[in-house]
Structure formats: C-alpha cells, structure tokens
Backbone as a chain_set.jsonl record, in Angstrom:
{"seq": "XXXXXXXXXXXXXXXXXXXXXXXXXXXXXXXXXXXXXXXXXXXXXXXXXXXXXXXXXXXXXXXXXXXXXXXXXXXXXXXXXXXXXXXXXXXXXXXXXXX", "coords": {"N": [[21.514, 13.065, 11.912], [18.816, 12.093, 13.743], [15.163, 11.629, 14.267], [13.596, 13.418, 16.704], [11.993, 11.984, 19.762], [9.623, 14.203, 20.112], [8.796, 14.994, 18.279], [8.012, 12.474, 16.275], [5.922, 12.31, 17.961], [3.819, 14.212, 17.681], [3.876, 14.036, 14.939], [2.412, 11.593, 15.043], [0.226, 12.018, 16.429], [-1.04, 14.119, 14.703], [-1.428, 12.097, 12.614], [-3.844, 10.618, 14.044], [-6.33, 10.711, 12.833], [-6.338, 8.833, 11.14], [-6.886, 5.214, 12.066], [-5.678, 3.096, 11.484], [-2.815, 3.621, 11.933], [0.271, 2.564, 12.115], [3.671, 2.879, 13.62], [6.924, 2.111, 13.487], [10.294, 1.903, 14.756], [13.216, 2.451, 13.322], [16.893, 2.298, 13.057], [17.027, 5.126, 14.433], [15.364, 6.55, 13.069], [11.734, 6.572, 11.84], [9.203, 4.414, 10.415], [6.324, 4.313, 8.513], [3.055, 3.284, 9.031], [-0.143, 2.173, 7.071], [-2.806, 0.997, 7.657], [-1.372, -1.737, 7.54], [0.511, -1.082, 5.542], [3.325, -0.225, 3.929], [4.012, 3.592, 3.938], [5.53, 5.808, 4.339], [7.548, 7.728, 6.408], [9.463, 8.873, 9.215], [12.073, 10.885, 9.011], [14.867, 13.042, 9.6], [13.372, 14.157, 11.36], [11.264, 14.945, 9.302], [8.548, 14.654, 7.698], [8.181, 12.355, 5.189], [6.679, 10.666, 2.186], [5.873, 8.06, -0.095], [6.548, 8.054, -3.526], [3.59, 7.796, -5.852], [1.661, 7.803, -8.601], [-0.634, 9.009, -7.841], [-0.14, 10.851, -5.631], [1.423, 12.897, -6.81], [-0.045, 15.162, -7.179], [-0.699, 16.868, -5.154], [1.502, 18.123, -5.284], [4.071, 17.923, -4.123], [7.613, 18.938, -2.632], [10.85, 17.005, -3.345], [12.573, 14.563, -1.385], [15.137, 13.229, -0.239], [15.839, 10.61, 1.804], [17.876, 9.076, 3.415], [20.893, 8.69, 2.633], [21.576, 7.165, 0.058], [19.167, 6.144, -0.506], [15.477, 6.354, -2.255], [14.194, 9.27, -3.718], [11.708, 10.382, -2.395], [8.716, 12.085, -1.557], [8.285, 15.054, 0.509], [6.426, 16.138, 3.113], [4.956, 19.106, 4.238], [3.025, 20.747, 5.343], [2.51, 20.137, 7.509], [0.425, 20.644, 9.656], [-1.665, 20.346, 8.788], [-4.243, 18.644, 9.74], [-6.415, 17.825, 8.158], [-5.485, 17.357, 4.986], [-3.438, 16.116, 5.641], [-4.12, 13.338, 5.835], [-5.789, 12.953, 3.985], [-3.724, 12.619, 2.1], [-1.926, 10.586, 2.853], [-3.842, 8.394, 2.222], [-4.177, 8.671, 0.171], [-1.58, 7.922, -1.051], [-1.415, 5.278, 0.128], [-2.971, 3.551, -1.587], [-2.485, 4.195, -3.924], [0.195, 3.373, -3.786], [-1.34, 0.674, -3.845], [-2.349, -0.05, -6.208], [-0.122, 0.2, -7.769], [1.35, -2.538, -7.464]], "CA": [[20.633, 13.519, 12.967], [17.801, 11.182, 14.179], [14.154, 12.223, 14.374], [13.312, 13.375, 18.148], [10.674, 11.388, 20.122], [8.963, 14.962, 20.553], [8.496, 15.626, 16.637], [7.383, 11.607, 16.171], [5.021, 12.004, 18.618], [3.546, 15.047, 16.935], [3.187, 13.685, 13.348], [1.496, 10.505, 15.223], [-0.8, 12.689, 17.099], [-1.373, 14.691, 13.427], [-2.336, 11.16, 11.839], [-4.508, 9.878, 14.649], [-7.433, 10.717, 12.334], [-6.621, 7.46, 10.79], [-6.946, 4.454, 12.958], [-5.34, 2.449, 11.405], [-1.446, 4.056, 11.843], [1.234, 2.384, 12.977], [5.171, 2.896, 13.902], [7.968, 1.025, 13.784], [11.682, 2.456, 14.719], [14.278, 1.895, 12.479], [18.017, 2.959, 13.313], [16.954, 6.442, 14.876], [14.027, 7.241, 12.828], [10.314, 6.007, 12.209], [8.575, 3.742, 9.371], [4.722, 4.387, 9.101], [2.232, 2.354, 7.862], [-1.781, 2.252, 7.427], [-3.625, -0.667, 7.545], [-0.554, -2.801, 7.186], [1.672, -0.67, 4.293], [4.317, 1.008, 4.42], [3.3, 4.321, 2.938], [6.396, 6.654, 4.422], [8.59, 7.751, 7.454], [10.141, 9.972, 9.31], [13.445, 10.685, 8.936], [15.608, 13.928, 10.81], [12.156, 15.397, 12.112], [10.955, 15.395, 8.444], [7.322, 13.62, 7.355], [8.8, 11.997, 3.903], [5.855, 9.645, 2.016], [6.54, 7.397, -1.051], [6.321, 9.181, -4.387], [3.293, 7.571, -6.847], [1.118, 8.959, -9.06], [-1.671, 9.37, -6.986], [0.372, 11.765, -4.147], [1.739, 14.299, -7.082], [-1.341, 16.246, -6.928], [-0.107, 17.692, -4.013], [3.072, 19.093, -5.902], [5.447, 18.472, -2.855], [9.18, 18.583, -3.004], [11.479, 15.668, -3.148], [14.114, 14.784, -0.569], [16.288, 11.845, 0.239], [15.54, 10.708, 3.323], [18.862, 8.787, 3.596], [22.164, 8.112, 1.756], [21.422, 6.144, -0.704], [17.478, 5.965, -0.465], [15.072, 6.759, -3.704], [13.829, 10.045, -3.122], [9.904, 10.58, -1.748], [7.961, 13.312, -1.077], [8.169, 16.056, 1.719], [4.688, 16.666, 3.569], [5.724, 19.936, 4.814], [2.316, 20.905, 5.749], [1.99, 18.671, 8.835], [-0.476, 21.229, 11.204], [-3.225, 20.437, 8.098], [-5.043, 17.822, 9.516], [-7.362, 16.825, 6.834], [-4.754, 17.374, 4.114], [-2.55, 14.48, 5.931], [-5.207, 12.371, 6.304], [-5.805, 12.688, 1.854], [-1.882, 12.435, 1.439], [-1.574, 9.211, 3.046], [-5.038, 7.425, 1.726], [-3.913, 8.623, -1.652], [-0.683, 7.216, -1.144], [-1.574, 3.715, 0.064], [-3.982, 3.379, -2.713], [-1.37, 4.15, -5.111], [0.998, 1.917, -3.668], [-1.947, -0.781, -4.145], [-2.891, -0.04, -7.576], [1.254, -0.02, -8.21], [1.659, -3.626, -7.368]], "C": [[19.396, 12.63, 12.993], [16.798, 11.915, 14.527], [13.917, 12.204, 16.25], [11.801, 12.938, 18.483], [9.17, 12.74, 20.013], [8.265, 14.995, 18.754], [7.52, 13.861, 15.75], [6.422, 11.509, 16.95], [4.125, 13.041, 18.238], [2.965, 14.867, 15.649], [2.313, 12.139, 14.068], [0.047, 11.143, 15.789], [-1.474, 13.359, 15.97], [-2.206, 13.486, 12.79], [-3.509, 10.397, 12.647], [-5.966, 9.535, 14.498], [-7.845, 9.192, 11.685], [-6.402, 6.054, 11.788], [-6.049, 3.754, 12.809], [-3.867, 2.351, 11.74], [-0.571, 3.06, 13.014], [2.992, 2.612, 12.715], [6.084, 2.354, 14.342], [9.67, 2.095, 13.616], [12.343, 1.803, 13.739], [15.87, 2.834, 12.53], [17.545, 4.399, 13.766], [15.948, 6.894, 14.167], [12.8, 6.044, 12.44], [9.546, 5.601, 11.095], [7.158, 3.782, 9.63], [4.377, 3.74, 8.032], [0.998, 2.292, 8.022], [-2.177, 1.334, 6.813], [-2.41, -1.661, 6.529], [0.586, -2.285, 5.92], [2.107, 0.002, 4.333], [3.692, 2.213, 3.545], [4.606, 5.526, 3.414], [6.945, 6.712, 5.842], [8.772, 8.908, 7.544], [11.158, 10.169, 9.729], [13.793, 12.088, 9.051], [14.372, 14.497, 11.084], [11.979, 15.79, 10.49], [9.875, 14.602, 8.171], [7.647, 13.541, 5.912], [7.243, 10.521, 3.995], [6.538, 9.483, 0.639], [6.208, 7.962, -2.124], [5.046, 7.8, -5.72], [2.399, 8.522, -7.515], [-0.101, 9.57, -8.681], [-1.771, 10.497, -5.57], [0.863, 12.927, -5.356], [1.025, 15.38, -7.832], [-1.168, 17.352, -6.179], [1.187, 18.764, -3.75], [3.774, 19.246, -4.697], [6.517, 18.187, -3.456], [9.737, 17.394, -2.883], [12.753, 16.23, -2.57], [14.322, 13.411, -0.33], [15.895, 11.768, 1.564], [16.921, 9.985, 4.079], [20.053, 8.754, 2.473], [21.565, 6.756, 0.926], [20.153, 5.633, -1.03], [16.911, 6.925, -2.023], [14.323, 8.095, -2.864], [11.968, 10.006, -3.09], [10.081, 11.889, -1.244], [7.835, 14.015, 0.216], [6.747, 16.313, 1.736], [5.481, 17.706, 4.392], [4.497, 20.801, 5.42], [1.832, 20.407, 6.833], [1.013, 19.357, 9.638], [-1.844, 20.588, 10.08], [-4.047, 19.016, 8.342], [-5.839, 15.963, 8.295], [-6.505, 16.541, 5.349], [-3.577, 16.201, 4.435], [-2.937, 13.152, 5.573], [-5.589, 11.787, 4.539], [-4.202, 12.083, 1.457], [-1.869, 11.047, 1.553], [-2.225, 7.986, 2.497], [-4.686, 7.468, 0.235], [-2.637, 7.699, -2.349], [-0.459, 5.859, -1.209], [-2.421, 3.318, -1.117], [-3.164, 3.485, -3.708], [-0.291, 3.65, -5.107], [0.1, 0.599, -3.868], [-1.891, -1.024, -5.158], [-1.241, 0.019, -8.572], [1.467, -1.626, -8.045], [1.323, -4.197, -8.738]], "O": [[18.955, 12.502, 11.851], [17.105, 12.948, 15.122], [14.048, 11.193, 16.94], [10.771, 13.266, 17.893], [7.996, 12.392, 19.88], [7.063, 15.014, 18.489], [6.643, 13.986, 14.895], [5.796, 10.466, 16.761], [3.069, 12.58, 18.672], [1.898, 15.339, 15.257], [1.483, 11.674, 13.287], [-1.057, 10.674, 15.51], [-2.695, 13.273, 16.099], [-3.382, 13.641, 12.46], [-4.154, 9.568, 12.005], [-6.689, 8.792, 15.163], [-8.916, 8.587, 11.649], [-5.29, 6.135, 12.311], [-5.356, 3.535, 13.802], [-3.432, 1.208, 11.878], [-0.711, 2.898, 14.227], [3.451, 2.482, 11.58], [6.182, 2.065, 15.535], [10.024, 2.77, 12.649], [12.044, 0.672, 13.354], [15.912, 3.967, 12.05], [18.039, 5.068, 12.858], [15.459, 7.889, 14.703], [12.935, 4.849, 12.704], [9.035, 6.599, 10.586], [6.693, 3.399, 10.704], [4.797, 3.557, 6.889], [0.686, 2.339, 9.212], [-1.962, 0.924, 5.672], [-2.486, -2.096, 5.38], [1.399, -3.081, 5.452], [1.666, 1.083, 4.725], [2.972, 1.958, 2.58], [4.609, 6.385, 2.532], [6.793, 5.686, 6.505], [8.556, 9.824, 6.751], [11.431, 9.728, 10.845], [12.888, 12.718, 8.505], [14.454, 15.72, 10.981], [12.469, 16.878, 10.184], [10.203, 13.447, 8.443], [7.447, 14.572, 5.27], [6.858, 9.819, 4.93], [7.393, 10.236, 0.172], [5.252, 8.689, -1.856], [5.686, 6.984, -6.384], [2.291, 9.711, -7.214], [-0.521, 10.597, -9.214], [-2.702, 10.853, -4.849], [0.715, 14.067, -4.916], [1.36, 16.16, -8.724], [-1.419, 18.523, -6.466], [1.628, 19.552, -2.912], [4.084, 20.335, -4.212], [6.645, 17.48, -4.456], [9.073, 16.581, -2.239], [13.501, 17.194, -2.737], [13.403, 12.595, -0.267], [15.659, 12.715, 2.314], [17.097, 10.268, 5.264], [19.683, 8.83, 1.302], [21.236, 5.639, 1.324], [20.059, 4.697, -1.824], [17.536, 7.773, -2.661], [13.955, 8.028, -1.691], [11.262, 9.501, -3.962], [11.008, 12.539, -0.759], [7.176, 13.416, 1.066], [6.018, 16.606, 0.788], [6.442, 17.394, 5.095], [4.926, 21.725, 6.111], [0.618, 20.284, 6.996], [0.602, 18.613, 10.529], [-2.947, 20.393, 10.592], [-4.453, 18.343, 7.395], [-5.863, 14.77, 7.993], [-6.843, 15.59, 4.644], [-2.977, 15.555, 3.576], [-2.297, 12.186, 5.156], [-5.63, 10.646, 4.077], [-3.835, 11.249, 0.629], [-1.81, 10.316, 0.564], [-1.674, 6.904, 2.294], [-4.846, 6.608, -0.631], [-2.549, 7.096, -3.419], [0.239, 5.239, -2.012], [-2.066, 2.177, -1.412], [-3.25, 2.552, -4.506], [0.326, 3.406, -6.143], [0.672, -0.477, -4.041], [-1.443, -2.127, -5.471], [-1.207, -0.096, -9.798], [2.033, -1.923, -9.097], [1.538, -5.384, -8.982]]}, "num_chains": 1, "name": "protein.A"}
C-alpha cells in the first residue's frame, strides 16, 4: 500500500514549522529531509524517522517500513506540533554526531 498524497500532505503541513523540509518520492512513498539529511519517510501513511540515540527519548515503537529495510521509529503522535518539530532536530543531530 503506498502513502496517499492526502496523508503526505498532512505530515508536510505538520513539519512546516521547520523551513528547512523537503520531499522527495520514492516508488509510492516519501523520503524527508532537513537542511539537506535524510532524517526519515513516509511509508503506507506512516511518519517512520531513523532510530539514534538522540530520538529514543521519545520511547517510540519500531516498524519496518519496507521488506527488507532496518527498522526506525514510528512518530505516531503527528497532530503534536512542537513534539515533531524536537523529534526531527534531535534526529538530524544524531545522525550528525553518528557520522
């Protein structure tokens, strides 16, 4: 099942706090990235971000987002704003400080 334009346009409208967001399709669902890094996706109408140690603060669940993919973190909170807006900054930052 492929994420619907209505539900990507929704979690873009959710992150629009950050400026920097952008989206790129990929086979039927949606690769996001802030200020240039990937930091997660959304895959069947689900907001999945990358799992370091700087995002499991937030104690979310883990899900596969495809066959064969490493599993990352469910944001299952998506109406919270300001709590998106921490998830993702925490995330890219901990994908930096991972390199």
């Amino acid at each position: 099942m492929a994420t619907s334009k209505v539900y990507k346009d929704f979690i873009l409208e959710q992150l629009f706090v950050l400026k920097d967001i952008t989206c790129k399709p990929m086979m039927g669902e949606y690769l996001l990235y802030y200020k240039n890094q990937l930091f997660g996706g959304i895959y069947d109408d689900r907001l999945l971000v990358k799992k370091v140690e700087a995002n499991k603060k937030y104690e979310m669940s883990e899900e596969i987002p495809y066959d064969g993919a490493k599993p990352m973190y469910l944001v299952d909170d998506v109406d919270n704003k300001e709590i998106l807006k921490e998830i993702v900054i925490d995330t890219v930052n901990g994908l930096k400080t991972k390199k």
